[in-house]
DOLUMGU-481656 format. One line per field, with one value per residue (C-alpha): x, y, z; residue in three letters. Coordinates in steps of 0.05 Angstrom, whole numbers, plus 5000, padded with zeros to 4 digits. Layout:
c1 = [X|...]
c2 = [Y|...]
c3 = [Z|...]
residu = [ALA|...]
END
This chain:
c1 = [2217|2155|2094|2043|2038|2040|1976|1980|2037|1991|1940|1894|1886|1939|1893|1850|1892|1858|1871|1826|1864|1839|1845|1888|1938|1929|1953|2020|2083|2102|2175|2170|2210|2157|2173|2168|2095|2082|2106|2062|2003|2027|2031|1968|1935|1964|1942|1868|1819|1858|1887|1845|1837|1910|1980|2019|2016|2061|2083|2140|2193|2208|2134|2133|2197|2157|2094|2128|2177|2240|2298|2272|2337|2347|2343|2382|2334|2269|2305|2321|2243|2222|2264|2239|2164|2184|2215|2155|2108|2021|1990|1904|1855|1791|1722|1716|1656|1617|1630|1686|1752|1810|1886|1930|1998|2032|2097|2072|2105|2107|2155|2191|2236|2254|2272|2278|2250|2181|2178|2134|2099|2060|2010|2004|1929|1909|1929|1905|1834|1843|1869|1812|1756|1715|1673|1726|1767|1806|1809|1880|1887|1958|1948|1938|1997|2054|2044|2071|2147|2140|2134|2100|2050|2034|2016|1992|1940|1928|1904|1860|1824|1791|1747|1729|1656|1650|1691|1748|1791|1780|1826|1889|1941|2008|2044|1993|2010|2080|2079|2032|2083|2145|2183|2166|2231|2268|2292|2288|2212|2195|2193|2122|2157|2207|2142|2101|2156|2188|2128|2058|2060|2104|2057|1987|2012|2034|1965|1926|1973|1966|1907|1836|1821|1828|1861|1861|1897|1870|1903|1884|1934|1936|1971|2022|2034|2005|1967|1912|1918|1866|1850|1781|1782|1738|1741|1783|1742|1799|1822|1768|1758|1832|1812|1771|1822|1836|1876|1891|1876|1802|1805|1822|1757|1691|1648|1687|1684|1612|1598|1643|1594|1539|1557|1585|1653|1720|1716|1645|1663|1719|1682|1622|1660|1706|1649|1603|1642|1653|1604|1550|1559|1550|1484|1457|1488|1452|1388|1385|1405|1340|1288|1267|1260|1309|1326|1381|1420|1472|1417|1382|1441|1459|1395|1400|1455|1440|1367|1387|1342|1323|1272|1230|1216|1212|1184|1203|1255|1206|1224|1249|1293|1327|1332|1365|1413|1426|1451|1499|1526|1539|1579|1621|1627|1651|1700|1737|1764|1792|1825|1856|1886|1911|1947|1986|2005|2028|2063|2100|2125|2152|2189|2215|2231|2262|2299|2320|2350|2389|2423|2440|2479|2512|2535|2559|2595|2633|2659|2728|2728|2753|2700|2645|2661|2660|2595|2565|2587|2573|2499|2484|2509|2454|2394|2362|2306|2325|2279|2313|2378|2368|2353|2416|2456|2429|2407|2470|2446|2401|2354|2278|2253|2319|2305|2286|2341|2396|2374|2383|2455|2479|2443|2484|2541|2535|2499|2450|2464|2387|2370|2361|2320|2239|2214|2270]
c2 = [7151|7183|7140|7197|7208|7289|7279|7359|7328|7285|7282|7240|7167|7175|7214|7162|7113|7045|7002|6941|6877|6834|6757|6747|6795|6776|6715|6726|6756|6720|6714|6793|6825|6876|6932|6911|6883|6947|6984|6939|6956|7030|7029|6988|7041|7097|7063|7030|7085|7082|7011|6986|7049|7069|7020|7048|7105|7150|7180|7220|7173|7214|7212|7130|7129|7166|7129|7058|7081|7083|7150|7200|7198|7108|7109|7038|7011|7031|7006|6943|6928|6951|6898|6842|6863|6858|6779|6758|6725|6728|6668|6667|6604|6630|6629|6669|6720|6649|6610|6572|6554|6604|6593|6656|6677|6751|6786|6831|6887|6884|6937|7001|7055|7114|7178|7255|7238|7205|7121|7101|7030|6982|6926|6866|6877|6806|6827|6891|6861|6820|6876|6919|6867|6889|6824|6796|6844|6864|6930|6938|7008|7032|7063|6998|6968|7021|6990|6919|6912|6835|6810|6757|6788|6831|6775|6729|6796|6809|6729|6728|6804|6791|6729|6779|6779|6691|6690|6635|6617|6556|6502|6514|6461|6467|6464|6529|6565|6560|6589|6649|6658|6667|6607|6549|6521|6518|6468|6492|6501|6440|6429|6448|6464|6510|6541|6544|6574|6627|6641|6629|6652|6714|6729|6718|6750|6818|6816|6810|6865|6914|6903|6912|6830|6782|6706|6642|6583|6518|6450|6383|6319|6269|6214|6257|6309|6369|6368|6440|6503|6556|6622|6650|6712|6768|6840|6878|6916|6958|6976|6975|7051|7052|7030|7089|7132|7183|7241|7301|7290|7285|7341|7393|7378|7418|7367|7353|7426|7426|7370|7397|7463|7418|7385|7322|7303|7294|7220|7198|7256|7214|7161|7178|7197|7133|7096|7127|7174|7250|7264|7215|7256|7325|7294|7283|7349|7384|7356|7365|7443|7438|7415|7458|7453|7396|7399|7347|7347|7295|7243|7267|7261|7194|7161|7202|7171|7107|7104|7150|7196|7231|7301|7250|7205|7262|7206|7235|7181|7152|7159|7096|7101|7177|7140|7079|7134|7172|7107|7097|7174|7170|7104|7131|7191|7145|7105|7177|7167|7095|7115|7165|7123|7071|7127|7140|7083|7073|7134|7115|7057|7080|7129|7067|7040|7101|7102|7025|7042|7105|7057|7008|7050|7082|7004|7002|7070|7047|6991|6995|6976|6911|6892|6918|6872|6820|6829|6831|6765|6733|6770|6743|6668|6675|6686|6628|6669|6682|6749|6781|6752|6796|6854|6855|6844|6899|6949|6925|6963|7001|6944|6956|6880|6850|6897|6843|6803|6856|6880|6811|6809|6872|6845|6792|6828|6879|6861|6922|6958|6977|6978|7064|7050|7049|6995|6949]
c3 = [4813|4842|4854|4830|4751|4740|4702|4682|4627|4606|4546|4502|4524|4578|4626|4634|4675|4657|4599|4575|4574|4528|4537|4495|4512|4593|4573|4543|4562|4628|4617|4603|4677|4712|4685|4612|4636|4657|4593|4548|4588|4581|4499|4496|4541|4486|4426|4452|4428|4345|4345|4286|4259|4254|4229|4278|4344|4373|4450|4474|4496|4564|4586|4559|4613|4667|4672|4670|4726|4682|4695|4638|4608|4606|4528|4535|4578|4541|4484|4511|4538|4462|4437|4488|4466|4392|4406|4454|4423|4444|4431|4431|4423|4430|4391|4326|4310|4272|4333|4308|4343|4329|4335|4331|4346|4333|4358|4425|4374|4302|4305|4353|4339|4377|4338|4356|4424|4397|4416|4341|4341|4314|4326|4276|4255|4276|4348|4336|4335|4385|4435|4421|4430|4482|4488|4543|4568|4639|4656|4683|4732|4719|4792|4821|4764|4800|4870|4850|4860|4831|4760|4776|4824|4769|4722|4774|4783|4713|4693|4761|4750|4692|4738|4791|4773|4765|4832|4809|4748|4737|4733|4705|4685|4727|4660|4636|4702|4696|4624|4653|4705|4658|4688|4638|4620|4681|4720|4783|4781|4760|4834|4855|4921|4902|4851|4911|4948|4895|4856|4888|4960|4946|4884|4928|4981|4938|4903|4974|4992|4941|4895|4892|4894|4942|4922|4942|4915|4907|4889|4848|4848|4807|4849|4890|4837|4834|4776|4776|4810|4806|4848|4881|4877|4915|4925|4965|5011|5038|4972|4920|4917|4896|4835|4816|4831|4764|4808|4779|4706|4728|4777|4715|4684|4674|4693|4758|4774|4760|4801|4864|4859|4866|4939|4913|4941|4910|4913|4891|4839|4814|4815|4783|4722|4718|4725|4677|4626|4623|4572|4613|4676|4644|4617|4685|4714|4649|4669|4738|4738|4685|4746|4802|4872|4885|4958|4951|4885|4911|4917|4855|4811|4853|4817|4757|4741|4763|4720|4668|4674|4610|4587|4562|4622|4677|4724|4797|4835|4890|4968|4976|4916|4936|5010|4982|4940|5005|5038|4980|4976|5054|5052|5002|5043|5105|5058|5048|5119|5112|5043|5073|5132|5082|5031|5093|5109|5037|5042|5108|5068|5011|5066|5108|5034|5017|5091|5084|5011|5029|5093|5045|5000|5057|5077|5011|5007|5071|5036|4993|4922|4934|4985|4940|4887|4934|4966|4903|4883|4947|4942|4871|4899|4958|4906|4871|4841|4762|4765|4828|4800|4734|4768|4809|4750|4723|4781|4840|4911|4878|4854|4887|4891|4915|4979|5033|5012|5013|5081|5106|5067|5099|5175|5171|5146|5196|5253|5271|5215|5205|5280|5272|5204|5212|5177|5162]
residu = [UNK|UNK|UNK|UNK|UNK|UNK|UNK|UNK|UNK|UNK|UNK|UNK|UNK|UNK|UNK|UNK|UNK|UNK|UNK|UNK|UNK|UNK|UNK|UNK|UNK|UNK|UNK|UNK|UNK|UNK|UNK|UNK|UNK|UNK|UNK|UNK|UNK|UNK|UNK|UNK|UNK|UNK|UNK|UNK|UNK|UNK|UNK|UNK|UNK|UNK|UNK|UNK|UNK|UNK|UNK|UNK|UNK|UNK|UNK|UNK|UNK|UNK|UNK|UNK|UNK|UNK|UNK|UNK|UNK|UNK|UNK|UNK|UNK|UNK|UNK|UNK|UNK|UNK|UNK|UNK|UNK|UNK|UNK|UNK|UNK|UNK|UNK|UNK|UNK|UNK|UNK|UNK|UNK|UNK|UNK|UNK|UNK|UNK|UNK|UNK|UNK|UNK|UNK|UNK|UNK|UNK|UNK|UNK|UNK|UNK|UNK|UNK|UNK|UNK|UNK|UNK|UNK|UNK|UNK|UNK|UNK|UNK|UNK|UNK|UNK|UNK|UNK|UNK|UNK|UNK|UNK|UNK|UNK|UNK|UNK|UNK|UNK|UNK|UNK|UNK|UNK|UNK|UNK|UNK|UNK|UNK|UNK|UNK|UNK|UNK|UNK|UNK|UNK|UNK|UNK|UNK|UNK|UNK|UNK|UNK|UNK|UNK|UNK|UNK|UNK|UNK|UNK|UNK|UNK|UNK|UNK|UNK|UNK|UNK|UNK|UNK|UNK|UNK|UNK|UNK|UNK|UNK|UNK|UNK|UNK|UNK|UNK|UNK|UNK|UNK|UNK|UNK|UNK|UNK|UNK|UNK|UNK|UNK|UNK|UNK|UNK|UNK|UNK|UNK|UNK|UNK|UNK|UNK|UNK|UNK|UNK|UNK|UNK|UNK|UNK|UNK|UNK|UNK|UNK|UNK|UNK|UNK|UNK|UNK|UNK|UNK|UNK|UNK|UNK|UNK|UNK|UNK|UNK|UNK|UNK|UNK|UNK|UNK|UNK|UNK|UNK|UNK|UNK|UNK|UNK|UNK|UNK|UNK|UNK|UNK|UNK|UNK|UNK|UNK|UNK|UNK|UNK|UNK|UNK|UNK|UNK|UNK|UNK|UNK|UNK|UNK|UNK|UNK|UNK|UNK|UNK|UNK|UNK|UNK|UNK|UNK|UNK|UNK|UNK|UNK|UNK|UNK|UNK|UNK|UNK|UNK|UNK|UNK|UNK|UNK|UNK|UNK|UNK|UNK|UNK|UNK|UNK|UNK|UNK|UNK|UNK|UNK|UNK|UNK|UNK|UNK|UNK|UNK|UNK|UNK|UNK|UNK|UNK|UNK|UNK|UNK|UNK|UNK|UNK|UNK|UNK|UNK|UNK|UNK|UNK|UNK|UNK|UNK|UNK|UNK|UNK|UNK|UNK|UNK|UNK|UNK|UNK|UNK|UNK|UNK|UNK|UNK|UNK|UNK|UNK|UNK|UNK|UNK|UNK|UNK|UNK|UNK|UNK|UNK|UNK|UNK|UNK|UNK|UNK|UNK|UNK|UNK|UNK|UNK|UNK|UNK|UNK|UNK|UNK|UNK|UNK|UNK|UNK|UNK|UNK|UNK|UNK|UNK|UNK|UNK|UNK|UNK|UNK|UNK|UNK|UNK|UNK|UNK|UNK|UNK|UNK|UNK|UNK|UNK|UNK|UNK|UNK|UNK|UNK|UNK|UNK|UNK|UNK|UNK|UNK|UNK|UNK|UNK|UNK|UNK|UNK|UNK|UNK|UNK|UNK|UNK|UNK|UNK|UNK|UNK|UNK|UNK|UNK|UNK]
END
């Protein structure tokens, strides 16, 4: 699938391209796989604006398939991730409205069907009002969501986010981490080396790689045991303006248009309006085609915006203030150039992704029938990792996040075989 939503098929809440997370539901799901992460985050992005107003909401099941990266026509699939919602269970313990403890727990969906091309569901109301809670709340970019190719990385970044402003998330429990992870249960990572190994560095290094934060983990032991883990977490200076980013759905606006005519550039355009609201912006814009004589209306609506300037206060923004506002508009301007450089280096690596896939299944096409079955089974016995393992099963060649693993299965199988492939 495409990385870039066709926001022109898009309408209501789906144009906006940010969903708030509430605590509560950051801190379930972890044994969902990514893509089913990703799909709740879609459907609670759908429903946010009516989900204590309305029982249950509605989206066409082909766009629902498109902006969680599923084929259009995978009915089985998005059935099968509806039914792994509808059996995972979100679990809260948090301080009530009076102050008081609160213990809650509620099925991720109370209910899903899929009929004449329409996906219909439902939120138990206790849920309901915890998901729409805006006292503590993440907001999750689905931009930033379709870059992660790991389910944990995704939920590793979802449970650290929501800290970006204290700077760390406090100590967490091993046992509470593993839970969060989706491994809790096994066996295997029990081991905090094979958890450190599998889980932590792989997740940290995804979320330094493709997010808008920064992490660092940090241990406590009790004895020799690992007993605490928590992350500090700063911004991502190379990607932050990714976050912002509302493409094309934001572009067909009137206030976008309106603030293009005035000077301002795509980006801080985009941003200005992500940051503050449609009907905010054409406020400002209102007002300042309303004064005279403004030499500068990028700087003027710069601290218009930021002071809210109002008919009724018509206080001039002092020198230092329209300087200071200047200073800001221009580093924007100058980050233009370095989010350009890294969109293309994103885009030369989902070619080299693409490149690397299209060698592999030519490996594979080589191979009789007999062989195929083979290497499959002798794939499968080289991973230990129950995620990548499920996706094989389910995906074979074709499986994204088993990529680094079946390039080194087919280099060893056939020494060079990616030599010719950039990026392998």
């Amino acid at each position: 699938m495409d990385d870039e939503i066709p926001h022109d098929k898009l309408t209501g809440a789906l144009r906006r391209q940010s969903v708030k997370k509430n605590v509560a539901a950051i801190h379930v799901s972890g044994k969902l796989t990514l893509l089913q992460r990703k799909l709740s985050n879609v459907l609670l992005l759908n429903a946010y604006d009516t989900l204590v107003s309305r029982t249950k909401h509605q989206i066409d099941a082909r766009t629902l398939c498109m902006m969680v990266g599923y084929n259009s026509n995978d009915m089985e699939t998005l059935k099968q991730s509806l039914r792994s919602l509808a059996e995972t269970t979100a679990e809260w313990d948090m301080l009530d409205e009076n102050g008081r403890q609160e213990w809650g727990v509620s099925a991720l969906l109370s209910y899903a069907k899929l009929s004449g091309g329409v996906c219909e569901y439902a939120y138990s109301p206790a849920l309901a009002e915890k998901l729409h809670d805006p006292k503590v709340f993440a907001l999750i970019n689905l931009n930033i969501q379709r870059r992660f190719t790991s389910g944990h990385a995704l939920a590793l970044y979802e449970n650290c986010y929501r800290f970006v402003r204290t700077g760390s998330t406090g100590w967490w429990p091993i046992e509470l981490f593993r839970r969060l992870m989706g491994v809790d249960g096994s066996a295997y990572y029990e081991s905090f080396k094979h958890l450190n190994a599998k889980v932590i560095k792989p997740a940290v290094a995804e979320v330094n790689k493709t997010s808008n934060i920064l992490i660092t983990p940090e241990l406590r032991k009790m004895g020799r045991q690992v007993s605490e883990i928590r992350f500090l977490i700063k911004e991502n200076p190379q990607l932050a303006m990714l976050d912002i980013d509302d493409g094309e759905g934001v572009r067909q606006g009137p206030v976008y248009a309106s603030l293009i005519n005035l000077g301002v550039s795509d980006r801080l355009a985009r941003q200005w309006i992500s940051e503050h609201g449609e009907d905010y912006v054409a406020e400002k814009v209102a007002y300042l085609k309303g004064r005279d004589g403004v030499e500068s209306p990028v700087s003027y609506l710069t601290a218009a915006l930021r002071d809210d300037y109002k008919d009724i206060t018509p206080a001039e923004p002092s020198a230092e203030a329209v300087a200071a506002a200047q200073l800001r508009a221009d580093a924007i301007k100058a980050q233009q150039q370095a989010d350009q450089r890294r969109e293309d280096e994103l885009s030369r690596e989902r070619a080299a992704r693409a490149a690397t896939m299209a060698r592999i299944m030519e490996l594979v096409d080589q191979r009789t029938p007999t062989q195929r079955d083979a290497d499959k089974r002798l794939f499968l016995a080289g991973l230990t990792d129950e995620t990548l393992r499920a996706e094989f099963a389910r995906l074979g060649w074709r499986s994204a996040i088993c990529m680094g693993a079946m390039v080194a299965f087919w280099e060893d199988l056939v020494p060079g075989a990616f030599d010719d492939v950039a990026g392998a």
